[in-house]
N, CA and C of each residue as an Amber inpcrd file, in Angstrom:
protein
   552
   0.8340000  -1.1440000   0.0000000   0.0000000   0.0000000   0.0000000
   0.8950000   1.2280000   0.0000000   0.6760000   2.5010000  -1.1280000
   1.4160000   3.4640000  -0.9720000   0.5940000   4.3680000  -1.0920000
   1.2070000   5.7700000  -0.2430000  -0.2550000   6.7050000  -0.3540000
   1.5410000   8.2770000  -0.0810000   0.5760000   9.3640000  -0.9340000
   1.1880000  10.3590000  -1.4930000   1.5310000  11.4080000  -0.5020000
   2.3820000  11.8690000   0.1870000   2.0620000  13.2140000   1.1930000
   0.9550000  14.2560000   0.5100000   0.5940000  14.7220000   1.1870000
  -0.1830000  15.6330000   0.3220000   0.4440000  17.2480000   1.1290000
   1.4530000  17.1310000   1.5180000   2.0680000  18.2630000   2.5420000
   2.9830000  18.6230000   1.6210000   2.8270000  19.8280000   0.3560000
   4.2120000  20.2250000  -0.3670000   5.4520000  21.0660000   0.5050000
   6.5980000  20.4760000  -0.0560000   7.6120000  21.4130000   0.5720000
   7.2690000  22.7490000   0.4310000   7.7460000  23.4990000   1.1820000
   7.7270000  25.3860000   0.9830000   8.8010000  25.6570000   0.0150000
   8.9390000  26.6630000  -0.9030000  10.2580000  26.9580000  -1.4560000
  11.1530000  27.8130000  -0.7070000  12.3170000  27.9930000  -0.9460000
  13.0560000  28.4950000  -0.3190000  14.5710000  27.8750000   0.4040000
  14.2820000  26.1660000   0.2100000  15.6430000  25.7450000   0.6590000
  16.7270000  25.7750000  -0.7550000  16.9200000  25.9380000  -1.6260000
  17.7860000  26.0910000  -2.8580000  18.0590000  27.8590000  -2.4400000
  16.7960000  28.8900000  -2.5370000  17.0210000  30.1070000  -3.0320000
  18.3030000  30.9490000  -1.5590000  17.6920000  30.0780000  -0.3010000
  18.5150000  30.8120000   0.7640000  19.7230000  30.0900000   0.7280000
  20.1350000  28.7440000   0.0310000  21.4990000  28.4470000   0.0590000
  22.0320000  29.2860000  -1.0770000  21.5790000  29.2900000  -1.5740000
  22.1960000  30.2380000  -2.9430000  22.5000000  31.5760000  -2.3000000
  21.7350000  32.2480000  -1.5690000  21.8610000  33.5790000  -0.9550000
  22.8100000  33.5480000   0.2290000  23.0010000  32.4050000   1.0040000
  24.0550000  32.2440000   1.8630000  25.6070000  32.1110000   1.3550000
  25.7670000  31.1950000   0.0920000  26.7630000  30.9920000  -0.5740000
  27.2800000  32.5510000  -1.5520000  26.4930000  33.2050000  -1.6760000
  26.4760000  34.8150000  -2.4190000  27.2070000  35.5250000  -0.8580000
  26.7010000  35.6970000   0.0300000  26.9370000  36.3890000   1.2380000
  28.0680000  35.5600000   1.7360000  28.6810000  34.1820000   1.4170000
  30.0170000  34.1910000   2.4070000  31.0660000  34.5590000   1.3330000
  30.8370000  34.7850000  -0.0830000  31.4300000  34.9220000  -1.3730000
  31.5280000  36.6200000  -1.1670000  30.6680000  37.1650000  -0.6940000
  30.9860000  38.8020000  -0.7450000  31.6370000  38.6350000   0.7520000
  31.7770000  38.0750000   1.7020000  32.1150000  38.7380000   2.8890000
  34.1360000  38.2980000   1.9310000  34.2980000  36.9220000   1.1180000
  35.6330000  36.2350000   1.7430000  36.1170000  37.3670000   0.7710000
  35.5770000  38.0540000  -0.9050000  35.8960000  38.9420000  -1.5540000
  36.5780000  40.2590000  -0.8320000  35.5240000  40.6190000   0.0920000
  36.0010000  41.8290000   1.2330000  36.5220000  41.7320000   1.5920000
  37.1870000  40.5340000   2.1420000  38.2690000  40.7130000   3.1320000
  39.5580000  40.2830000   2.6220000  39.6040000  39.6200000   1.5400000
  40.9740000  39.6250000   0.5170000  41.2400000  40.8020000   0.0150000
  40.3790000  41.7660000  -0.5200000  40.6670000  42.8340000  -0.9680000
  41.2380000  43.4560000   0.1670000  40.9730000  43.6050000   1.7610000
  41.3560000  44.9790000   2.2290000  42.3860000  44.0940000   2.5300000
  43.0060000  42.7500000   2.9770000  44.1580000  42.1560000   3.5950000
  45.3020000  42.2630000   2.5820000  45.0650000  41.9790000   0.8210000
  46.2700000  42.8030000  -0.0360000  46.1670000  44.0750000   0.4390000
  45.1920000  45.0170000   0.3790000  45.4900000  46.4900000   0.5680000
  46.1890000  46.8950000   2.0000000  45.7530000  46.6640000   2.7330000
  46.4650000  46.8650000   4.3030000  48.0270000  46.2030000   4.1990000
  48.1360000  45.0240000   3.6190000  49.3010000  44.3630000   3.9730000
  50.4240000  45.4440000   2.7630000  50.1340000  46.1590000   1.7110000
  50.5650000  46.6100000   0.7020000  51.0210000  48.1420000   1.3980000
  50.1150000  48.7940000   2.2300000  50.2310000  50.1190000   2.9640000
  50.8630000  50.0410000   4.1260000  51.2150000  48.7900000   5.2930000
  51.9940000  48.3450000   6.3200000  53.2020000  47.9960000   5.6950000
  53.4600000  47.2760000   4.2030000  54.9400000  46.9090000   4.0260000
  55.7060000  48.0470000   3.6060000  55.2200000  49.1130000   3.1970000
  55.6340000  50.2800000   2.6600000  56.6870000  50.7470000   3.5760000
  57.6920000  50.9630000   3.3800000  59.0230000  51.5060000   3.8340000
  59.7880000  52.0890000   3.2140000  60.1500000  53.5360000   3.9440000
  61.1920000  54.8820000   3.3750000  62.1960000  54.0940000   4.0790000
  63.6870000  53.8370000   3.2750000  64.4090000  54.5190000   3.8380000
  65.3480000  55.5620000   4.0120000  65.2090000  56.3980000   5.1680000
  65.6980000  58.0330000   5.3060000  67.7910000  57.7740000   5.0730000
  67.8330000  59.1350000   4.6790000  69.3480000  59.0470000   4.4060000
  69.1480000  61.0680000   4.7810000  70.7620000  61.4010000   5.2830000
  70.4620000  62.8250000   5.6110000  70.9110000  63.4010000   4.1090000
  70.0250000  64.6560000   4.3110000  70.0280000  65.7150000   3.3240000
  71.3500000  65.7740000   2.4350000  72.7690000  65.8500000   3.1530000
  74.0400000  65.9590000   2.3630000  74.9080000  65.0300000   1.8750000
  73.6520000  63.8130000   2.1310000  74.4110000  62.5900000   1.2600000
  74.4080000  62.5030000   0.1020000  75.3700000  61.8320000  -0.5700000
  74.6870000  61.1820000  -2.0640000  74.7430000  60.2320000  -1.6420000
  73.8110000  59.4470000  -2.6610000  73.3370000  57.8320000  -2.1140000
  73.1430000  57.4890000  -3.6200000  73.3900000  56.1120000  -3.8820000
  73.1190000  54.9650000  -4.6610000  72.1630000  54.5120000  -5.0040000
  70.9600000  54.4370000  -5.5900000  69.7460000  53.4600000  -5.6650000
  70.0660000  52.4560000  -6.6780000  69.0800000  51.6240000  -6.5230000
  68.8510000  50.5110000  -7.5830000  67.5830000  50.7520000  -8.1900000
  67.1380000  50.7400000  -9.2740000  65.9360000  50.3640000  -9.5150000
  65.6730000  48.6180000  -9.7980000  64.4190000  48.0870000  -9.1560000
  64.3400000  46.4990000  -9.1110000  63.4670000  46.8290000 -10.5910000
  61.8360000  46.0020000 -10.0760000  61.3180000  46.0750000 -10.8050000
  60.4750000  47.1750000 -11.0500000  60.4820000  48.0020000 -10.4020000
  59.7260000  49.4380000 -10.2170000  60.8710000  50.7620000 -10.2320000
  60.4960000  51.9330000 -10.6470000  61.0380000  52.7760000 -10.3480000
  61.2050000  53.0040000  -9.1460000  62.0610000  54.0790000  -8.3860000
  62.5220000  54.5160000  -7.1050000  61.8110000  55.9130000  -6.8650000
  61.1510000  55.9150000  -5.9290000  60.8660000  57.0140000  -5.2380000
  61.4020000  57.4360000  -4.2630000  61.5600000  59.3080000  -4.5510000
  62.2250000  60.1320000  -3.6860000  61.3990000  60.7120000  -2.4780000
  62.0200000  60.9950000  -1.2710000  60.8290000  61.6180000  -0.2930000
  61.3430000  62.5210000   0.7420000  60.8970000  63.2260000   1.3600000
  61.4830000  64.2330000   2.0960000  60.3140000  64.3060000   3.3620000
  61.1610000  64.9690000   4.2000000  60.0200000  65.1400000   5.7380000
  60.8540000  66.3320000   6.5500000  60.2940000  67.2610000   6.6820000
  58.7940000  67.4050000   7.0960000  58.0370000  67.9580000   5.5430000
  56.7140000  67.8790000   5.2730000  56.3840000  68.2090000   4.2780000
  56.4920000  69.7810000   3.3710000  56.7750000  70.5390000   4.8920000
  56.7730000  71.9390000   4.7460000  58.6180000  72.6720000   4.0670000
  59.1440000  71.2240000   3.9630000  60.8150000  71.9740000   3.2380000
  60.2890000  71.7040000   1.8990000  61.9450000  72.4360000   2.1360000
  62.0640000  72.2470000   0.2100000  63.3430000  71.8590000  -0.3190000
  63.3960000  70.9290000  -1.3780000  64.2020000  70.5790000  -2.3310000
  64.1480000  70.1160000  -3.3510000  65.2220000  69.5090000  -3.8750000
  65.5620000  69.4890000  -5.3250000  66.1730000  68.2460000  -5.3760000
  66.0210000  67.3490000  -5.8500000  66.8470000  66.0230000  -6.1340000
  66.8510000  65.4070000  -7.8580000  68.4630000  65.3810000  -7.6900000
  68.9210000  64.8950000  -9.0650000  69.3650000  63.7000000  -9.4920000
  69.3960000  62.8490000 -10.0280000  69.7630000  61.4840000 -10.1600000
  70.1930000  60.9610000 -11.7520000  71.5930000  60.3080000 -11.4640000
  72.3630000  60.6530000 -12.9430000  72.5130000  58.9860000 -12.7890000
  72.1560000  58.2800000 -14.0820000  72.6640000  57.0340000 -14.2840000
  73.8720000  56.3390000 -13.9840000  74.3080000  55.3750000 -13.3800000
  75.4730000  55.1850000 -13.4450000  76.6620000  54.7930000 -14.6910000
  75.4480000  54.5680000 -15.9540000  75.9270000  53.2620000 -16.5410000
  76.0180000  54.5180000 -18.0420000  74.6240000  55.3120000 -17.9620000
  74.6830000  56.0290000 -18.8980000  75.2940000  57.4420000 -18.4950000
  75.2750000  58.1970000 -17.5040000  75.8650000  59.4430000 -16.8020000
  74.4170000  60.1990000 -17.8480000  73.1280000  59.6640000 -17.7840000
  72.0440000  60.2070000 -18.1350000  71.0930000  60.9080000 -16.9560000
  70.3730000  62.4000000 -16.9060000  69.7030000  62.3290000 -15.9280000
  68.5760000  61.2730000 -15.6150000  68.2380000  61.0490000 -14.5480000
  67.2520000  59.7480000 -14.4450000  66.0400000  60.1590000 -13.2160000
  66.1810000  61.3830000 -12.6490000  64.8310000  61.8340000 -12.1300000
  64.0890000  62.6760000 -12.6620000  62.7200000  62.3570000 -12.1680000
  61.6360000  63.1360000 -13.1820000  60.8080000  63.4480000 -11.7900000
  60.1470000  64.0390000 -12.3920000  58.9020000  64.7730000 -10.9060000
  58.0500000  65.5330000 -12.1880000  56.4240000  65.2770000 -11.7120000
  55.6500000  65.9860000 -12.2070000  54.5520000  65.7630000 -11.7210000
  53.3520000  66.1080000 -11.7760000  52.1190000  66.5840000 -10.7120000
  51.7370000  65.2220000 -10.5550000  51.9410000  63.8370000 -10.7640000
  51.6190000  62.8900000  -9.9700000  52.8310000  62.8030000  -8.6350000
  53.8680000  63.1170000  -8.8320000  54.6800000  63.5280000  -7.4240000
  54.1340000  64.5240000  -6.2620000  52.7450000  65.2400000  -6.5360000
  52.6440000  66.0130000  -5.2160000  51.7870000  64.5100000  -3.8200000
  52.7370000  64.0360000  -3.5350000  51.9540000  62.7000000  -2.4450000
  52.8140000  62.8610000  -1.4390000  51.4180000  62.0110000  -0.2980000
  52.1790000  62.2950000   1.0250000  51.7500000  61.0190000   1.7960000
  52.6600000  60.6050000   2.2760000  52.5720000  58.6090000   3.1560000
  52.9520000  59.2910000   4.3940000  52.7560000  58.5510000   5.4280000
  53.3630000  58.0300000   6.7540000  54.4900000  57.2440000   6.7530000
  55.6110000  57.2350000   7.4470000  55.8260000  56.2800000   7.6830000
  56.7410000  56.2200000   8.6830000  57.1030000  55.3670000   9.8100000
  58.0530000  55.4440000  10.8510000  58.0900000  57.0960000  11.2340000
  56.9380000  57.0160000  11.9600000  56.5650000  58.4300000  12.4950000
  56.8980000  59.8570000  11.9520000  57.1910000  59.8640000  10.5800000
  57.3580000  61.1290000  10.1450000  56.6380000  61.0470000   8.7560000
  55.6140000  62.2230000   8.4800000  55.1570000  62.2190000   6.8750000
  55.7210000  62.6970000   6.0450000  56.0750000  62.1270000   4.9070000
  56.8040000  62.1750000   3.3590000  56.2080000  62.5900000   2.4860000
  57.0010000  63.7540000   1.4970000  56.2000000  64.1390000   0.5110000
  56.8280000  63.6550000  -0.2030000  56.5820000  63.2810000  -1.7730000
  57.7080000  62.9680000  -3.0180000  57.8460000  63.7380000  -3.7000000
  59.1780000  63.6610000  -3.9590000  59.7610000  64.8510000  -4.5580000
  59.9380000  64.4470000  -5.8450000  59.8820000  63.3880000  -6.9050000
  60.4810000  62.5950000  -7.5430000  60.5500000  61.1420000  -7.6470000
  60.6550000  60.9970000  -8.6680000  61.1010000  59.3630000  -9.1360000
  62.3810000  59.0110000  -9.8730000  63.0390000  58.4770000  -9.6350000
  64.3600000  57.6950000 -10.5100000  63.7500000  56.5410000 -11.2670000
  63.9470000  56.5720000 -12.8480000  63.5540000  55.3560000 -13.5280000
  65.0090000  55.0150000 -14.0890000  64.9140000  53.8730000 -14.7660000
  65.6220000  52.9730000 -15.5590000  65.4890000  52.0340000 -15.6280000
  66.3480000  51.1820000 -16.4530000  65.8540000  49.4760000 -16.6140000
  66.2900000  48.7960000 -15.2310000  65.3860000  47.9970000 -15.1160000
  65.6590000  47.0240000 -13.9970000  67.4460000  46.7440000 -13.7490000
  67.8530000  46.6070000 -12.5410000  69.3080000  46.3360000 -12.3060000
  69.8710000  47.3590000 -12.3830000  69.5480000  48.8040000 -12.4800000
  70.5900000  49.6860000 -13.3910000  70.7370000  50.3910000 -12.1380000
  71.5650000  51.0940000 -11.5200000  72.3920000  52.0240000 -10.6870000
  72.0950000  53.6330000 -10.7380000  71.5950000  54.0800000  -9.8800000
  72.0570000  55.8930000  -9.9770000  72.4320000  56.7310000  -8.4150000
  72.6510000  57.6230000  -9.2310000  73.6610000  58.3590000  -8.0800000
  72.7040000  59.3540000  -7.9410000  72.1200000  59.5940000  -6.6780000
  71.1500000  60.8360000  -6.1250000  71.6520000  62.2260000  -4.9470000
  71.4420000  62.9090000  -5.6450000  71.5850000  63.9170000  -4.3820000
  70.4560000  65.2990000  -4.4820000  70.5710000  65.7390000  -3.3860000
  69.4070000  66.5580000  -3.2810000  69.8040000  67.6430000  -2.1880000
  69.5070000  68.8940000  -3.2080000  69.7530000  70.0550000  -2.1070000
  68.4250000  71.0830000  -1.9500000  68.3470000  71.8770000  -1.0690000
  67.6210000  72.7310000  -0.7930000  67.1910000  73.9910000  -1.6540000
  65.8720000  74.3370000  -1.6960000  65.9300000  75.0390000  -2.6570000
  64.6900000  76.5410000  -1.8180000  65.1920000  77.7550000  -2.5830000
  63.7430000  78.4200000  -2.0360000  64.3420000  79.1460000  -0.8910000
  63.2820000  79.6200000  -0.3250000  63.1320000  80.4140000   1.1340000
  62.7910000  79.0290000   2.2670000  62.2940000  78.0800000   1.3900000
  61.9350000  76.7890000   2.5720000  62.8030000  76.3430000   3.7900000
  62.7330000  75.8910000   4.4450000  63.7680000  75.0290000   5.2820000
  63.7100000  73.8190000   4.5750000  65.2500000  73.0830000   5.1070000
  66.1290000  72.2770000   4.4020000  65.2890000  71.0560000   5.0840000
  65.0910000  69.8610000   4.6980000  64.3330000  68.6790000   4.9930000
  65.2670000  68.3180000   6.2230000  64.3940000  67.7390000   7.1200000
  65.6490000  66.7600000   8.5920000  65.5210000  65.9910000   7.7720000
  64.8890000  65.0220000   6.9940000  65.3020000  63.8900000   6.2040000
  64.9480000  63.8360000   4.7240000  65.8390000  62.9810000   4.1650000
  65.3710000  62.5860000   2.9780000  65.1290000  60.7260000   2.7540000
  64.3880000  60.2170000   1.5840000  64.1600000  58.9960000   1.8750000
  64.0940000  58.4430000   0.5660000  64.2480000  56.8040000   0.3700000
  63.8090000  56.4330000  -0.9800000  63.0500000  55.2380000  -0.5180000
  62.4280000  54.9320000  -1.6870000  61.6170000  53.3260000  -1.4160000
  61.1360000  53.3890000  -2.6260000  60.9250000  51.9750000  -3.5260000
  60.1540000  51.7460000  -4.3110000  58.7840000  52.5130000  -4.9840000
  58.9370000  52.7230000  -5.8190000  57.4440000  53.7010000  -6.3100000
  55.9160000  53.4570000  -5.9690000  55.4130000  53.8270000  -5.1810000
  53.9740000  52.6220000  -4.9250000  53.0810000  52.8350000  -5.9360000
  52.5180000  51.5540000  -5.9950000  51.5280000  51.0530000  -7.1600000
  50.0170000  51.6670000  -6.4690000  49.9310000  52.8890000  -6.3860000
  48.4620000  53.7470000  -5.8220000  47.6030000  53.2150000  -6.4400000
  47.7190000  53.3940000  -8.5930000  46.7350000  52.9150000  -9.1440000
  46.2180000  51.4810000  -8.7800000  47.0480000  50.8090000  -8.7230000
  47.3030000  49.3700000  -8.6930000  45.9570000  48.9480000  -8.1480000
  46.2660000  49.9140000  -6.2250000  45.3640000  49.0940000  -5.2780000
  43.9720000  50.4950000  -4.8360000  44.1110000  50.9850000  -5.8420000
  42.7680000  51.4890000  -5.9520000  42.0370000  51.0230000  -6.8580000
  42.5460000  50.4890000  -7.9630000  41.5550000  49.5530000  -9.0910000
  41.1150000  48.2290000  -8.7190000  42.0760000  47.6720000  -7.6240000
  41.8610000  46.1770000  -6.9180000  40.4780000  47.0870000  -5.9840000
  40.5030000  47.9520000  -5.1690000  39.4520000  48.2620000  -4.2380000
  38.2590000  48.6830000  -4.5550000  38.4420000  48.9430000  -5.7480000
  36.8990000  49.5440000  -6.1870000  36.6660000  48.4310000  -7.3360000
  37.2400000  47.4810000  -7.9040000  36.5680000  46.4510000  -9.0200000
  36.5290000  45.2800000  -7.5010000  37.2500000  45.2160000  -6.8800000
  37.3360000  43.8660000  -5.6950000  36.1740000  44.4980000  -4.5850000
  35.8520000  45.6240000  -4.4580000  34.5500000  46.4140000  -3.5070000
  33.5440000  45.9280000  -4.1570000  33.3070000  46.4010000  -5.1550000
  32.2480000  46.4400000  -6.4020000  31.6260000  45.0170000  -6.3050000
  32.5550000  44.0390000  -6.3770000  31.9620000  42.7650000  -6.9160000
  31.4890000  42.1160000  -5.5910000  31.7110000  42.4380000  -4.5390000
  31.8350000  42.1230000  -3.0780000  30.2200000  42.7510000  -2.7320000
  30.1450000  44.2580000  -3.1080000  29.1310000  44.6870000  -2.7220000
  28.0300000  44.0760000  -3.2000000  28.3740000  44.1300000  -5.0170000
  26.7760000  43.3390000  -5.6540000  26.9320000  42.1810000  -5.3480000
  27.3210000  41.2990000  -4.9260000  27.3570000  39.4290000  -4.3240000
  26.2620000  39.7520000  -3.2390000  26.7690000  40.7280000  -2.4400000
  26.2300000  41.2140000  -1.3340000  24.5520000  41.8250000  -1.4410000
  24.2290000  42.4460000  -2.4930000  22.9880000  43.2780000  -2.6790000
  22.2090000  41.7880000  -3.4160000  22.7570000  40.8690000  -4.1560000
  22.0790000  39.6290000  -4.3960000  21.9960000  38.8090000  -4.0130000
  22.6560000  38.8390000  -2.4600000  22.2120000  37.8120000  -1.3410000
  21.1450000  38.2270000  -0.9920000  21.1550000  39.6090000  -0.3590000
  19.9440000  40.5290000   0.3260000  18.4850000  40.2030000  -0.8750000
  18.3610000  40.4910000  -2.0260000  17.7500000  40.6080000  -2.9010000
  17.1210000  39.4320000  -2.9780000  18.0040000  37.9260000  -2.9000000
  17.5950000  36.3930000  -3.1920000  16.7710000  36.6210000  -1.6440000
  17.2310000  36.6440000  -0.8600000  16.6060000  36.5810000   0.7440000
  15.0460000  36.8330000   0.4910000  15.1370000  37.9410000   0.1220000
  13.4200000  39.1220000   0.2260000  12.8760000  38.1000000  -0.7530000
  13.3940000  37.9780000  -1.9290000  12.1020000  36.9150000  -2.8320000
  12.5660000  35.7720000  -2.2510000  12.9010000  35.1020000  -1.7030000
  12.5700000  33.9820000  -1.5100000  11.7800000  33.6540000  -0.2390000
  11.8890000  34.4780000   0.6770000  10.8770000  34.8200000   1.8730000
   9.7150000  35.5540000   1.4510000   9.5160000  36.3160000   0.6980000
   7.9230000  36.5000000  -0.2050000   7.3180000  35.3840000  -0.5150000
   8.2840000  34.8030000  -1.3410000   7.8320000  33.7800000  -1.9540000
   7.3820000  32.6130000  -0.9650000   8.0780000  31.7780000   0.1440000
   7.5610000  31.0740000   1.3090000   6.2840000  31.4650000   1.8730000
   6.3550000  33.1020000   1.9990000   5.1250000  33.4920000   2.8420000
   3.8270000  33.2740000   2.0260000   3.8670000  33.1910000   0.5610000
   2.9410000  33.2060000  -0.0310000   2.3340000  31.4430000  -0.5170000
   3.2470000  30.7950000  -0.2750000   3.3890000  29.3820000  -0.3890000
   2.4060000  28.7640000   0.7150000   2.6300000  29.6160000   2.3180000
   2.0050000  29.2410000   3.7320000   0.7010000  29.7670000   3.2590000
   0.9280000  31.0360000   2.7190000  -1.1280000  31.3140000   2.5580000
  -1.5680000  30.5660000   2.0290000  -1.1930000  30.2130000   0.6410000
  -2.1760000  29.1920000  -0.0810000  -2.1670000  27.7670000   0.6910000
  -1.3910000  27.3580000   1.2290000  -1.4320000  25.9090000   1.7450000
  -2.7700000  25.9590000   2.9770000  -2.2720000  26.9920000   3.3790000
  -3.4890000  27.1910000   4.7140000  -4.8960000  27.3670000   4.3010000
């Protein structure tokens, strides 16, 4: 003898796993995005050399950035190839920036390019009515664009995962509630 439930399931167990699996997909998106970005803004390191040095850089795989502190001096930094005795710093209105770092803020004054491996000789003097920098600094050029295009395409996709969890939720709980009326 076989006999049929006549008790239909409600809908809603597919639509809220789907909406749960959307919502742990936007939370794990969010939090990869800010853990490259944080870990990218914590590894960031000047290091300072005084004003009347000349100093050596390398360029790796990035250009070299120049930096000075306190933001309110002024100077001038020049940087001559080693290999070519070519100038090799440039500065122009993407150089007006300012970081933290090891308790003093940096402005950039400049960038040193060349091919990867290549050598230059930097020095930097004072220029103006300004006062003379207590420090000067170099470090790698940071990739700003880089991890602002990761934060707003890696935000973006995080948020809408997020607005179509919320979205699956509401219809699929409409949809249950309307499932209980008619059954009743």
């Amino acid at each position: 003898m076989s006999f049929e439930s006549t008790t239909k399931r409600l809908p809603g167990r597919t639509g809220f796993t789907v909406a749960a699996v959307l919502a742990a997909l936007s939370i794990a998106i969010g939090a990869i995005v800010a853990v490259l970005i944080v870990r990218a803004m914590i590894g960031y390191s000047i290091t300072p050399f005084a004003p009347d040095d000349q100093i050596t850089v390398t360029v790796h795989d990035r250009s070299v950035a120049l930096w000075m502190t306190p933001e309110t001096a002024g100077a001038n930094c020049t940087a001559i190839n080693d290999a070519t005795q070519q100038p090799s710093a440039h500065s122009g209105s993407a150089d007006t920036m300012t970081i933290t770092d090891g308790g003093h803020t940096w402005t950039r004054l400049g960038v040193v390019e060349g091919p990867p491996g290549s050598t230059h000789s930097v020095t930097c003097t004072g220029y103006g009515t300004a006062p003379l920098p207590q420090l000067l600094g170099y470090a790698p050029n940071p990739r700003i664009a880089r991890y602002v295009t990761l934060g707003v395409v890696g935000g973006s996709i995080a948020g809408l995962s997020a607005l179509a969890s919320v979205a699956l939720i509401i219809v699929t709980a409409v949809r249950r509630s309307n499932a209980r009326k008619a059954a009743a």
